[in-house]
C-alpha positions in Angstrom: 119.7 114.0 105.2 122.8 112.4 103.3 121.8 113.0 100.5 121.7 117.3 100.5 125.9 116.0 100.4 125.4 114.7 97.0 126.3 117.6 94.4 123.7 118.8 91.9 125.8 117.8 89.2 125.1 113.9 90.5 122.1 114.6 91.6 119.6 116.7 89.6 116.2 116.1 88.2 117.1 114.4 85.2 118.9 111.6 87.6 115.8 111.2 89.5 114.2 111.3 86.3 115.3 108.3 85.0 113.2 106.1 87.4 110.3 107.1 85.2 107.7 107.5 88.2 105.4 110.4 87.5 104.9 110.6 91.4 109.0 111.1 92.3 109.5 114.3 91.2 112.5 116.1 94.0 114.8 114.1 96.0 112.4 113.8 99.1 110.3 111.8 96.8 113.1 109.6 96.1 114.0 109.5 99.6 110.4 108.2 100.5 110.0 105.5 97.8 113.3 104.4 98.9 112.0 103.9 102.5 108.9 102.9 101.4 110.3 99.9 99.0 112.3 99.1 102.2 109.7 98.6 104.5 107.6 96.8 102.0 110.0 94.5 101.4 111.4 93.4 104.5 107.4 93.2 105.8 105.7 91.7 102.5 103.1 90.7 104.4 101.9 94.3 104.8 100.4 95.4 101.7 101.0 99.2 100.6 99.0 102.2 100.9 97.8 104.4 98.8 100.5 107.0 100.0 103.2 104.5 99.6 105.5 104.7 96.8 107.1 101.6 96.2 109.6 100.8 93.5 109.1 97.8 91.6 111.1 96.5 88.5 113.6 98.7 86.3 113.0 101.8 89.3 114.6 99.2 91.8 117.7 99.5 89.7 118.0 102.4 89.2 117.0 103.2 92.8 119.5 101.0 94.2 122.0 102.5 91.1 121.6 105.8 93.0 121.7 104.6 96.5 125.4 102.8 95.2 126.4 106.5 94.3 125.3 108.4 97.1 127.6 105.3 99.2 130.2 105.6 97.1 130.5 109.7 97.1 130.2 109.7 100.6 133.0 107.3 101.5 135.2 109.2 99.2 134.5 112.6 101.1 135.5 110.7 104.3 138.3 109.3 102.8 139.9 113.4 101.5 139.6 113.1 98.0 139.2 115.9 96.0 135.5 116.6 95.6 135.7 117.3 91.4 138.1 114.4 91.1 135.4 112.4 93.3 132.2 113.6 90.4 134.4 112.4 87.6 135.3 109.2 88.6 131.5 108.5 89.5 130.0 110.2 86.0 132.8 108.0 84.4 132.4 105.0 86.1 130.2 102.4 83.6 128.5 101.0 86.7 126.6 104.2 87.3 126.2 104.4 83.0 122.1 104.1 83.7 122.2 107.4 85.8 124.3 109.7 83.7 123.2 108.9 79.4 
């Protein structure tokens, strides 16, 4: 999973947090509202079940906010930069402002 890569200084509870789902609590939720919202969405005429997590509204953004990280970290790593230079830039960066105040 891609996303055991990410630090736990970019990704920690209070990241996954901010989605403000009582039902994502640990990255695996995360991971499965993520899929879930995917498959939802590209086959709307399915509707959800009960154990679906879907993200709708604000946790979309910030969903997709954290998905843009976890892209953007991992292209850096391929690329040989310096893993602390790499947290930095992201916890500096104002597009990822929402995941980090």
């Amino acid at each position: 999973m891609l996303f055991k890569e990410i630090p736990n200084t970019l990704m920690n509870e209070q990241v996954i947090q901010k989605i403000n789902n009582k039902e994502i609590k640990n990255q695996q939720d995360l991971v499965k509202a993520i899929k879930d919202t995917r498959n939802f969405i590209t086959h709307a005429d399915v509707k959800p079940k009960k154990s679906e997590l879907i993200l709708h509204n604000r946790e979309l953004f910030i969903g997709n906010k954290i998905l843009e990280m976890v892209m953007k970290y991992l292209i850096m790593i391929e690329l040989g930069l310096d893993k602390e230079d790499i947290e930095k830039e992201i916890k500096n960066n104002s597009k990822f402002y929402v995941l980090y105040w």
